[in-house]
NUMARMAR-770065 format. One record per residue: z, x, y of N, C-alpha, C in turn; residue in three letters. Coordinates in steps of 0.001 Angstrom, whole numbers, padded with zeros to 6 digits, always signed. Atoms other than C-alpha are relative to their C-alpha. Layout:
ZXYZXYZXYAla;...
% end
This chain:
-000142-000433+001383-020297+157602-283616+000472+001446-000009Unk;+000046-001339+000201-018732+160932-284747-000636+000801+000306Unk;+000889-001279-000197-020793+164015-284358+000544+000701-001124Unk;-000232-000519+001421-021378+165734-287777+000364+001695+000757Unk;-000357-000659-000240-019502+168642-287837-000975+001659+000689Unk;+001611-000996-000039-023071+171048-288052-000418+000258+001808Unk;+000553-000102-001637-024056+169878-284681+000884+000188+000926Unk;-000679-000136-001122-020673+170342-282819-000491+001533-000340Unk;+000010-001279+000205-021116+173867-284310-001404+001032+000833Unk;+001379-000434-001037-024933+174108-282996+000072+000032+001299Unk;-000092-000012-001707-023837+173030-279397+000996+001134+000053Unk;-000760-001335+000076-021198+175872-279552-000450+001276-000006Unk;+000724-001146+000389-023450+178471-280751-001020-000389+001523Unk;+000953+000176-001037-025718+177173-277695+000451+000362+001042Unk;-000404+000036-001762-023246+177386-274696+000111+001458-000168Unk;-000909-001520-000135-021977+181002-276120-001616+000808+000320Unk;+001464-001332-000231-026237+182376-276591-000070-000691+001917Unk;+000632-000082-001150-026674+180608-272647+000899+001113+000710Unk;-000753-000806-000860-023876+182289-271560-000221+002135-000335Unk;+000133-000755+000605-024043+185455-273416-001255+000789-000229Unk;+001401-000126+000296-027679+185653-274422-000898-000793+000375Unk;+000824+000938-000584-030020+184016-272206-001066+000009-000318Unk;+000986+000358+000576-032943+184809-273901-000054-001143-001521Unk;-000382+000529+001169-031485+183585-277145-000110-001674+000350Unk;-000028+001014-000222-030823+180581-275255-001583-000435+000497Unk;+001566+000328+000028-034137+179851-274419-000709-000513-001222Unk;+000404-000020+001425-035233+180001-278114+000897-001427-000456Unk;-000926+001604+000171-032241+176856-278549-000412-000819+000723Unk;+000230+001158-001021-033417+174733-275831-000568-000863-000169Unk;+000785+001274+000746-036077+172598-277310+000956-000663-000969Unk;-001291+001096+000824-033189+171589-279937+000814-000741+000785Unk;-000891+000429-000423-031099+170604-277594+000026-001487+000467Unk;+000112+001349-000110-032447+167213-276031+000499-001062-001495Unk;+000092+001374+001425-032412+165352-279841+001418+000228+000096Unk;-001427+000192+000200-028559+166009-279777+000784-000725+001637Unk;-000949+000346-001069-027731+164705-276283+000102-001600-000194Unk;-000935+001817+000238-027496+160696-277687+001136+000404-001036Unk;-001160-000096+001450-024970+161847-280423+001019+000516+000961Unk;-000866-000694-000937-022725+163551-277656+001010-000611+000632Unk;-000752+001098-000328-019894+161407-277053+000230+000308+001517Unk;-000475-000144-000970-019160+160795-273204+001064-000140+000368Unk;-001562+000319-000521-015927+160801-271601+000214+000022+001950Unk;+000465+000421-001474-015704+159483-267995+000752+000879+000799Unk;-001194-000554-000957-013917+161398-265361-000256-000863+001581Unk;-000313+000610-001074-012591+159466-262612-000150+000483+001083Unk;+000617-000815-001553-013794+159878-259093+001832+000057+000188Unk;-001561-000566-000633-010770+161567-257138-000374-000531+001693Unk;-000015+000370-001416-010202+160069-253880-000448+000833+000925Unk;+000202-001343-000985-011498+161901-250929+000825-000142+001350Unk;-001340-000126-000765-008962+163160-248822-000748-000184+001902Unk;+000219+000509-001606-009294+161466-244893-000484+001237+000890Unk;+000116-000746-000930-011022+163684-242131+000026-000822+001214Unk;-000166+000847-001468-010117+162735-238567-001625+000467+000402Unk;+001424-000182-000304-013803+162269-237285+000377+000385+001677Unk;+000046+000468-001520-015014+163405-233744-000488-001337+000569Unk;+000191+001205-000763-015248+160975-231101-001255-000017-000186Unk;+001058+000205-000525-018238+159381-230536-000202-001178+000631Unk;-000012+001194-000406-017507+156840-228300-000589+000218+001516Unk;+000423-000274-001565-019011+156512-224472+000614-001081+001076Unk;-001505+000846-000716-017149+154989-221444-001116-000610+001311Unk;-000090+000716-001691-017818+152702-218300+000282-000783+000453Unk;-001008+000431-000963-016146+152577-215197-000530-001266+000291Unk;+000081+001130-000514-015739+149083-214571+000715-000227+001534Unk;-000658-000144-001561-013172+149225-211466+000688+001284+000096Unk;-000273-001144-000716-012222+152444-209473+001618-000170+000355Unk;-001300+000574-000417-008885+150722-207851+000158-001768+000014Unk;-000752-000255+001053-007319+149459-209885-001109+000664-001086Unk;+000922-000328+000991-008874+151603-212726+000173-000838-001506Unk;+000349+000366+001102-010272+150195-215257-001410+000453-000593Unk;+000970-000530+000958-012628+151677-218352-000499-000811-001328Unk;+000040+001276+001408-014406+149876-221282-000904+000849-000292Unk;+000472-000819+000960-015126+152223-224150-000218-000739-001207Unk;+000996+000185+001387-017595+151801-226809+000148+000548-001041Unk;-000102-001030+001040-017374+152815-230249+001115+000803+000033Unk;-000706-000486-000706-013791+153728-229577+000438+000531-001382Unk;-000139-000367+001157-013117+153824-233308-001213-000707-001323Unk;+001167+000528+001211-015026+153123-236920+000470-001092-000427Unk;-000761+000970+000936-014925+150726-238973+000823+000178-001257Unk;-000984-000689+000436-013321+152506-241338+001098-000273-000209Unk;-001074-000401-000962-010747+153379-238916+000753-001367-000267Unk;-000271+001206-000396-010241+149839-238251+000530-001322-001301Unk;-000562+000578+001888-009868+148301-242292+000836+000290+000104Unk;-001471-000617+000510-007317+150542-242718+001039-000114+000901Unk;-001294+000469-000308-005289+149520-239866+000221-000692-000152Unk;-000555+001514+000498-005548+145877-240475+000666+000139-001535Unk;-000458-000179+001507-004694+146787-244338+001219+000740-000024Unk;-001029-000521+000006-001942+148877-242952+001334-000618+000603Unk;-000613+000802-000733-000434+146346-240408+000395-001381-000402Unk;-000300+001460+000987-001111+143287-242329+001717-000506-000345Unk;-001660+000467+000753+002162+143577-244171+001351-000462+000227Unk;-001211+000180-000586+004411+143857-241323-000333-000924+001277Unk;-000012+001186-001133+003417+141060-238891+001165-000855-000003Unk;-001316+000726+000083+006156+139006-237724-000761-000662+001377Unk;+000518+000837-001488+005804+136708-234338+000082+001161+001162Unk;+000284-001102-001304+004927+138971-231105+000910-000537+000983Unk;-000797+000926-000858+007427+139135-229102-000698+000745+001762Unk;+000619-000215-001449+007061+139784-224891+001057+000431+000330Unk;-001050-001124-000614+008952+142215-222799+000413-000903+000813Unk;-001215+000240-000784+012355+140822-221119-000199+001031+001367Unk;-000092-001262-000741+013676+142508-218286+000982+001035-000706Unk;-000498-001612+000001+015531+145188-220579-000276-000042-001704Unk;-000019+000231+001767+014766+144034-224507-001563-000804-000345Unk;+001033+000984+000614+011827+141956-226446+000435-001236-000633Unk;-000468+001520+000699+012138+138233-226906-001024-000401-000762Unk;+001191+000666+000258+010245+135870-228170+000062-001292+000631Unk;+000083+001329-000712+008612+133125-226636-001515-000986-000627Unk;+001106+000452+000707+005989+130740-228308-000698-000692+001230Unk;+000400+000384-001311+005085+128998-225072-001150+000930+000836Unk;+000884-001103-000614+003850+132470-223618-001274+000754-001064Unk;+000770-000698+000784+002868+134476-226702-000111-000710-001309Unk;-000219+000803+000943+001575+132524-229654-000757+000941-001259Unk;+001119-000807+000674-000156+135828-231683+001412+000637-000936Unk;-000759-000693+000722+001648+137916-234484-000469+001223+000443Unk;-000061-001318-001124+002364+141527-233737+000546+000929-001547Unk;-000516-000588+000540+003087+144321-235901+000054+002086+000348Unk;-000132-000912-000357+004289+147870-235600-001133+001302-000792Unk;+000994-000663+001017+002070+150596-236617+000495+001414-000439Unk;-000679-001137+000106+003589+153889-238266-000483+001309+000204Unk;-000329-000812-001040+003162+156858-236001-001108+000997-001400Unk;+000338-000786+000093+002681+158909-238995-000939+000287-001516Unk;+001072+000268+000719+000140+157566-241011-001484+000210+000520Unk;+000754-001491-000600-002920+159853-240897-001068-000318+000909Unk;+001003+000762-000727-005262+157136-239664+000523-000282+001383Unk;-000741+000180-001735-002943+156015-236795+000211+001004+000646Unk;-000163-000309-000800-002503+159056-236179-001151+001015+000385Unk;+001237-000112-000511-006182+160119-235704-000328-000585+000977Unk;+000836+000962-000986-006860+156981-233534+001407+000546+001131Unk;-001426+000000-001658-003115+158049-231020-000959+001769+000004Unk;+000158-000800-000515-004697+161655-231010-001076+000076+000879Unk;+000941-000088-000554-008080+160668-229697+000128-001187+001253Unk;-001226+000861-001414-006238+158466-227033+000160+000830+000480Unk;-000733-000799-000938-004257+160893-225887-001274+001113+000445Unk;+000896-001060+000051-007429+163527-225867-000442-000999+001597Unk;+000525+001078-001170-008788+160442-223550+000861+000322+001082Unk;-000744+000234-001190-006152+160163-221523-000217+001295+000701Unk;-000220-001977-000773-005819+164328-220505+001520-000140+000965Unk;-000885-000421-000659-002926+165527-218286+000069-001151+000877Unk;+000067+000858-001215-003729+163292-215650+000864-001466+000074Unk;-001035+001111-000189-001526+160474-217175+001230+000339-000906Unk;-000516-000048+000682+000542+161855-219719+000429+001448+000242Unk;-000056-001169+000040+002553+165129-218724+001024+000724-001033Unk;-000657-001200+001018+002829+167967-221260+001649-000150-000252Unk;-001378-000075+000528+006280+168025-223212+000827-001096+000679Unk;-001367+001283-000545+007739+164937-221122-000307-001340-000753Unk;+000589+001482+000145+005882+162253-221818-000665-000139-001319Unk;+000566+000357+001646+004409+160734-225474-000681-001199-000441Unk;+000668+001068+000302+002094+158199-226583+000290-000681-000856Unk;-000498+001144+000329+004268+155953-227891+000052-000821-001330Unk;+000507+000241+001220+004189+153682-231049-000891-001386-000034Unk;+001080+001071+000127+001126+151740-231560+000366-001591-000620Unk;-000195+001201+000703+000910+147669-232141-000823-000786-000485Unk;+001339+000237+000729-001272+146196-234365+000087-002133+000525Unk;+000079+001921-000019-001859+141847-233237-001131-000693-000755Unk;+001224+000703-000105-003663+139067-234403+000106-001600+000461Unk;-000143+000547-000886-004494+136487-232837-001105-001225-001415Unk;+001008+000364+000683-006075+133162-235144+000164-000908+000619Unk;+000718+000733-000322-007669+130292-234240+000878-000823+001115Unk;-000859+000671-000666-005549+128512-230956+000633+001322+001183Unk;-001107-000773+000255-003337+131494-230883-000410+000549+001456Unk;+000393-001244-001114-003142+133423-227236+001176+000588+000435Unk;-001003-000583-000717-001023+135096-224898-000541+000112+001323Unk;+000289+000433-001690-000721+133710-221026+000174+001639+000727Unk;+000016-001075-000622-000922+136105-218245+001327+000675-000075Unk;-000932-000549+000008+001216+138921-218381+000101+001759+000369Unk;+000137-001850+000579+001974+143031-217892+000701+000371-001094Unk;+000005-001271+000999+002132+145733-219936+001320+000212+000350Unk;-001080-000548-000312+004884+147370-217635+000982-000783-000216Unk;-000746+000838+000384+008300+146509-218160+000527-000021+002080Unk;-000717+000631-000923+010153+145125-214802+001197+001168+000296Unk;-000887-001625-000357+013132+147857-215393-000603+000804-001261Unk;+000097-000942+001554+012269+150857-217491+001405+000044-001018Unk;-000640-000006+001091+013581+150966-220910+000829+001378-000598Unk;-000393-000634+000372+016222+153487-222608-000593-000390-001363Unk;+000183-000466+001762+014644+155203-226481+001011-000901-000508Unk;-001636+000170+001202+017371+153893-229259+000011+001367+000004Unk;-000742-001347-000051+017154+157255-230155+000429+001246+001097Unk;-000797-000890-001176+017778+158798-226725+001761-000536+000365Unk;-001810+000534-000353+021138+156418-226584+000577+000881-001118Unk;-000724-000557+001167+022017+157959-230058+000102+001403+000659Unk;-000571-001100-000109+021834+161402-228557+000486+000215+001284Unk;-000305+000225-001307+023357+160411-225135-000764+000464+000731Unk;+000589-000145-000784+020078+161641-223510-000314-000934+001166Unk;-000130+000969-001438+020014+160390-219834-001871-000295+000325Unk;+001632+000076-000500+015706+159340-219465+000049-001732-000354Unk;+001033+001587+000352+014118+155730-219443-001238+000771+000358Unk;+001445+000073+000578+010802+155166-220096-000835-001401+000671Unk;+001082+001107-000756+007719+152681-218713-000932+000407-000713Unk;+001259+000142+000921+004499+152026-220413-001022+000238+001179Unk;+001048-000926-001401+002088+154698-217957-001280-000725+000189Unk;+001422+000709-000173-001245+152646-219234+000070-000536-001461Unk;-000082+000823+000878-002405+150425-221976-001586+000226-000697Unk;+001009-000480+000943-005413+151273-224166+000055-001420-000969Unk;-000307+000825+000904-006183+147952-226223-001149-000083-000179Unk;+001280-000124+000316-008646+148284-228631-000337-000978-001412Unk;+000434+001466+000783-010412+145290-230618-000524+000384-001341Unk;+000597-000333+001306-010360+146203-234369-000368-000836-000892Unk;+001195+000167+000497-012199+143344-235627+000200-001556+000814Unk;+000061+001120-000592-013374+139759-234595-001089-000655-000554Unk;+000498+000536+000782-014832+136847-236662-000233-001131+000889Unk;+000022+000712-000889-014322+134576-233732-001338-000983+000344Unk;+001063+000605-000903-017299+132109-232579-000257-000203+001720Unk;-000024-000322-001554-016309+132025-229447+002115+000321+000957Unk;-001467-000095-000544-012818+132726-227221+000042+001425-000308Unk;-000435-001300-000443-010645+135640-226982+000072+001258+000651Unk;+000535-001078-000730-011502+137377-224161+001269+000231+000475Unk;-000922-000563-000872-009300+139496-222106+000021+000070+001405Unk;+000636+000417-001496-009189+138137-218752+001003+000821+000839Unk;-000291-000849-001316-008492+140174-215551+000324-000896+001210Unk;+000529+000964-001293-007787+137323-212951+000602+000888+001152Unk;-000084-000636-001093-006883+139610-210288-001268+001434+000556Unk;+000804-000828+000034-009560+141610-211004-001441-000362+001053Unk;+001012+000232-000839-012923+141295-208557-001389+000081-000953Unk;+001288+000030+000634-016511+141068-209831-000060+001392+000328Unk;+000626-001096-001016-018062+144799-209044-000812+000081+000128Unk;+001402+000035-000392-020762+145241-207019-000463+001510-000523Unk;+000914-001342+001091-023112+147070-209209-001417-000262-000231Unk;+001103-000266-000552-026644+147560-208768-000865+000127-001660Unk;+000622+000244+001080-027328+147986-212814-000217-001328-000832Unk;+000582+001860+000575-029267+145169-214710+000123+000368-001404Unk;-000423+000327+000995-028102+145971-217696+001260-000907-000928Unk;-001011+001229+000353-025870+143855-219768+001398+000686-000040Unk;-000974-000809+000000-022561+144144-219131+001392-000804-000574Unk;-000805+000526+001094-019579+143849-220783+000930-000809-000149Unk;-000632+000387-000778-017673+141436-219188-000923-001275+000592Unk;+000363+001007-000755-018067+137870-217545+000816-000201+000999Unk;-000873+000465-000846-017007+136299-214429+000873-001065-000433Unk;-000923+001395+000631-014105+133842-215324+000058-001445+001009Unk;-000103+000905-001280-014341+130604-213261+001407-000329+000881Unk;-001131+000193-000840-010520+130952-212403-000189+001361+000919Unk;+000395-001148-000470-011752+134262-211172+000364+001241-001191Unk;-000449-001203+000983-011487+137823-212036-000738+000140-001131Unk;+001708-000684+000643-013664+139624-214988+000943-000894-001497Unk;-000612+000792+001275-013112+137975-218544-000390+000975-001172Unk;+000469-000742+000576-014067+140594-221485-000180-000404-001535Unk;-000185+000881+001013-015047+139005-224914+000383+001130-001254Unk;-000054-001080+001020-013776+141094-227898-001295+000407-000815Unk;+000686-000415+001389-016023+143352-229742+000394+001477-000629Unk;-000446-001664+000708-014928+145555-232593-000630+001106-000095Unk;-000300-001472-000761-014402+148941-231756-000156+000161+000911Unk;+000235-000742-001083-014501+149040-228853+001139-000879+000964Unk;-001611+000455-000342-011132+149079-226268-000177-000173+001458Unk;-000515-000300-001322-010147+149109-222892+000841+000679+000528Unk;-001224-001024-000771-008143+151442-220593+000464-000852+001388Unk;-000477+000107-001259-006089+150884-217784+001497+000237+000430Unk;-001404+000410-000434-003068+152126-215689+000923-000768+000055Unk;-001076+001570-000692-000017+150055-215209+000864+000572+000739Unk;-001660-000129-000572+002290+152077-213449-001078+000579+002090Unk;+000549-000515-001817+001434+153166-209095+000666+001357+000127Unk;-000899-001596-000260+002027+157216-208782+001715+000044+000040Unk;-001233+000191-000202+005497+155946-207581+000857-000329-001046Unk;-001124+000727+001008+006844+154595-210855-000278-001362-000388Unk;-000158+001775+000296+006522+151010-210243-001316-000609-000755Unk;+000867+001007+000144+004316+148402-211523-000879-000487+000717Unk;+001326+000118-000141+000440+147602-210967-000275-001324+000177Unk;+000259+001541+000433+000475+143714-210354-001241-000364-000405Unk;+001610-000324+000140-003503+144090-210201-000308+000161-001767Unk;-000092+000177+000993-003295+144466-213508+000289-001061-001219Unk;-000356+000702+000974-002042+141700-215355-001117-000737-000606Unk;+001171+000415+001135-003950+140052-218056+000566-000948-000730Unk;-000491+001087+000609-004196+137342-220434-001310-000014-001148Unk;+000728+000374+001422-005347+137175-224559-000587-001417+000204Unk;+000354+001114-000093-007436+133983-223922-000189-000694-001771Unk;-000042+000690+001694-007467+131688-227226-001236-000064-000383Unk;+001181-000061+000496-010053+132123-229785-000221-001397-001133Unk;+000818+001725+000675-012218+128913-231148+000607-000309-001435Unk;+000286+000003+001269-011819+129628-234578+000425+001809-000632Unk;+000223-001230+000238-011474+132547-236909+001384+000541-000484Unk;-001060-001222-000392-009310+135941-236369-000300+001075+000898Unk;+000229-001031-000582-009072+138514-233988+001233+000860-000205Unk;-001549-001138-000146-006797+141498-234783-000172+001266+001295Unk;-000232-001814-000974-006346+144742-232035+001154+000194+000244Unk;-000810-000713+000235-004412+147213-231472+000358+000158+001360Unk;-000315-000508-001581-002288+148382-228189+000780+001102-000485Unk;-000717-001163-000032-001337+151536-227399+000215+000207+001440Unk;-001035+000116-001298+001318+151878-224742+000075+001875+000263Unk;-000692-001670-000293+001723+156000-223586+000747-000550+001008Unk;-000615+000198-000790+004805+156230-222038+000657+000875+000791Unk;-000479-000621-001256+006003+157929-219032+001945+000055-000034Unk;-000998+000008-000010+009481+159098-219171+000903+000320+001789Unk;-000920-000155-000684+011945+159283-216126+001697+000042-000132Unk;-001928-000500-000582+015892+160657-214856-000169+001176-000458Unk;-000622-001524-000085+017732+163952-215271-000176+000644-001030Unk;+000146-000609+001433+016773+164677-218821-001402+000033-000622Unk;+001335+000244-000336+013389+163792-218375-000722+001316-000370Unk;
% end
């Protein structure tokens, strides 16, 4: 209802004695409750709150020494992890698998959708800086080398991808290093793939068959099964990723490495890979 003109005039005279005359205001204050139902409200809209890249708080263990391999906990939030599926969603297309010099597709091998993730969206690029923080010098050197552009998959109910590497067979030339006739190829140094969510009942592990059991002396539960074709099997759980080399000091390819998206029962499983890549030649 309106507000009679009297009482906008009384609340007026009230804000100027609090501000002005604070004893005065004192002396108004008991009036003031009987006018706060007559007081028309007007809503103000929450304002978005602007993204902070959180610290880590994730913790790591070594599963194998040689070949290395790491399985980090809590690698990102959930959060984190909405907003890439809500960011990736849109651009899924069929996943394709590295050729020896391009990306095909093959439904036989890879039966998961795949999408690219954009570099410079603030979330992606929170989760590539605390990667690369991971990684340190030791795989990625200063001003040569760059962590690459992230790929968002999912994988639903059937859906897998047979054994395979990371690395490519020959390293790859940028597009945009051909556009500026820069002389470097490139190889994918290690593979970071981290499980941003899973509804699954059972399936989708990430099997290691070249991988060995390790003899390990803790009785706690661990994160990882033996696979009966051999090698360690790892069942997805969101947030939390895996690390591992693919390339041998020399350049080449890690066969010890290869892996395989095993098919999940039911469901969805989406994660993410992040490729850092190692540049080589004269421009390097």
């Amino acid at each position: 209802m309106p507000l009679p003109s009297n009482a906008i005039a009384f609340v007026v005279a009230a804000a100027s004695a609090a501000y002005f005359y604070p004893v005065a205001f004192d002396l108004l204050r008991p009036h003031l409750p009987s006018l706060s139902t007559h007081l028309p409200y007007f809503h103000q809209p929450s304002q978005p709150q602007p993204y902070t890249c959180p610290n880590h708080t994730y913790t790591t263990q070594l599963i194998s020494l040689d070949p290395l391999l790491i399985y980090i906990s809590s690698f990102i939030t959930p959060l984190e992890a909405a907003s890439l599926i809500s960011l990736g969603t849109p651009l899924l297309t069929e996943s394709p698998i590295t050729g020896s010099g391009s990306d095909v597709s093959d439904s036989n091998v890879r039966t998961s959708s795949s999408a690219p993730l954009p570099v410079d969206d603030e979330v992606v690029s929170c989760v590539l800086a605390r990667a690369e923080a991971f990684l340190g010098p030791a795989v990625l050197k200063a001003g040569r080398d760059d962590m690459g552009s992230p790929q968002m998959v999912r994988y639903t109910a059937g859906q897998r991808f047979d054994v395979h590497a990371d690395w490519f067979s020959r390293p790859r030339l940028d597009p945009r290093d051909a556009e500026r006739g820069r002389r470097r190829l490139y190889n994918r140094a290690a593979t970071m793939f981290v499980v941003l969510e899973n509804n699954a009942t059972s399936g989708g592990e990430t099997w290691f068959p070249k991988l060995d059991v390790p003899r390990t002396s803790s009785r706690g539960q661990q994160p990882y099964s033996p696979h009966p074709q051999g090698g360690l099997a790892f069942p997805p759980q969101a947030g939390n990723a895996l690390f591992w080399p693919n390339l041998h000091p020399n350049g080449t390819g890690d066969p010890r490495v290869v892996h395989a998206g095993l098919p999940i029962a039911d469901g969805v499983k989406y994660g993410m890979n992040i490729w850092p890549r190692a540049f080589f030649g004269p421009d390097a």
